[in-house]
C-alpha positions as CSV (number, residue, x, y, z in Angstrom):
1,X,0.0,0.0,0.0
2,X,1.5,3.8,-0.8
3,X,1.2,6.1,1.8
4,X,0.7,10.2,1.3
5,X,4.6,10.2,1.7
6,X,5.1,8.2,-1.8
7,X,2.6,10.5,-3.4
8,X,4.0,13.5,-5.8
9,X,3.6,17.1,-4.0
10,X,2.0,18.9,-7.3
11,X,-0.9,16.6,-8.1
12,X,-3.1,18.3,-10.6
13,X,-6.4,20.3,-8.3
14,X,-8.7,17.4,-10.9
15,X,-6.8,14.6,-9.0
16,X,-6.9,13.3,-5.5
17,X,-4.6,12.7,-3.2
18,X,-5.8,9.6,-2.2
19,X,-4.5,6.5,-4.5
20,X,-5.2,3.4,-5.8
21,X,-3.0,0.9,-7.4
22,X,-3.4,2.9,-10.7
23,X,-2.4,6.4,-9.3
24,X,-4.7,8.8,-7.9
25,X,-8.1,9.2,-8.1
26,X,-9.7,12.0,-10.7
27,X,-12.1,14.5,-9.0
28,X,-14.9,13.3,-11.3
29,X,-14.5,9.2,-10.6
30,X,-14.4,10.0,-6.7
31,X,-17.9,12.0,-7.1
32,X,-19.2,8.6,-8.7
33,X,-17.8,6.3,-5.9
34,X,-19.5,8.3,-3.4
35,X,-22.9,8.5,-6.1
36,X,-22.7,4.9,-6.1
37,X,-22.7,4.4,-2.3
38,X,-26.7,6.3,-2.2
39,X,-27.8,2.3,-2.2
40,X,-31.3,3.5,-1.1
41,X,-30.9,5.9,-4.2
42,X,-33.0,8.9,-2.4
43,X,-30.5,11.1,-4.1
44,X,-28.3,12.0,-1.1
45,X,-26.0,9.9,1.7
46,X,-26.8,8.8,4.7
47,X,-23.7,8.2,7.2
48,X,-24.2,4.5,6.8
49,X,-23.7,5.0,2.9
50,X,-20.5,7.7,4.3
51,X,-19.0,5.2,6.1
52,X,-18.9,2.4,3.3
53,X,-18.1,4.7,0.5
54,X,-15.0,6.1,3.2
55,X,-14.1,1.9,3.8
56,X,-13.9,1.6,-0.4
57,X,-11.8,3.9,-0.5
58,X,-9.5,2.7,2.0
59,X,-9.7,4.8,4.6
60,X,-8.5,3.5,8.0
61,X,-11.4,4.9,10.6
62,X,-14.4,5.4,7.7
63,X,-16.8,5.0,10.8
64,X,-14.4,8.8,11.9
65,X,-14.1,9.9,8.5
66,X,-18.2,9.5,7.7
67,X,-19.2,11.4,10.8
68,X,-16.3,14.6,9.8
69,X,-17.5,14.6,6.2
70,X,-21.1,14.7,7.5
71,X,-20.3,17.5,9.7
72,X,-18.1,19.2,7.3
73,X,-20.7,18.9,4.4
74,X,-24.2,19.0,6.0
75,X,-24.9,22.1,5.8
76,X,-28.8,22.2,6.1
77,X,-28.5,20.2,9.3
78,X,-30.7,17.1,8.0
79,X,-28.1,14.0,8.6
80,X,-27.5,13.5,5.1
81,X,-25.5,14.4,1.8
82,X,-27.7,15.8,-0.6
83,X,-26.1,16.2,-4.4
84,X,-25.6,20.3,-3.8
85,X,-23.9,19.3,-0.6
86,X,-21.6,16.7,-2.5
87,X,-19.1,19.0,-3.3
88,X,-18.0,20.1,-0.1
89,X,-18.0,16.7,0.3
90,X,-15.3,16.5,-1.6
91,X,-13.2,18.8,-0.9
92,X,-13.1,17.8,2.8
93,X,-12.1,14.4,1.0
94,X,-9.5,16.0,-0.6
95,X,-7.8,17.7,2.3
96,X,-7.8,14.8,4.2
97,X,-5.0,13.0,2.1
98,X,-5.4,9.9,3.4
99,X,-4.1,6.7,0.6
100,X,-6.2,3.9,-0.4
């Protein structure tokens, strides 16, 4: 497994700085990973759905890192990630650098 030390400094702002066996992770296919955790498919995710999507991705404490990015990105207060809420989302998943 890389870890964030492995990772280049000057990533593009598309890409991620989380990684896969491929390289990192464009913007746009880490909006569908987490659009393809809304199992219920309400439209938004619930911290259930957070917390798997944060597992798939290989995150160490997804349990942690669904309630963060729920707090960080909930902005209307209702428990869930709605689809306008998505990309703050997102960029609290990109400041987190953790690898996958």
């Amino acid at each position: 497994m890389l870890s964030i030390k492995d990772t280049p400094k000057n990533f593009p702002a598309s890409t991620c700085r989380c990684l896969r066996k491929g390289g990192p992770v464009p913007v746009t296919e880490l909006k569908a990973i987490f659009k393809r955790f809304d199992t219920d498919k309400d439209g938004r995710l619930s911290k259930h759905e957070l917390r798997n999507a944060f597992a798939s991705l290989g995150s160490r404490q997804p349990g942690w890192r669904a309630w963060r990015g729920l707090k960080q990105a909930d902005r209307n207060g209702d428990g869930y990630i709605s689809d306008e809420e998505l990309e703050v989302l997102l960029q609290y998943v990109l400041k987190c650098g953790y690898t996958t």
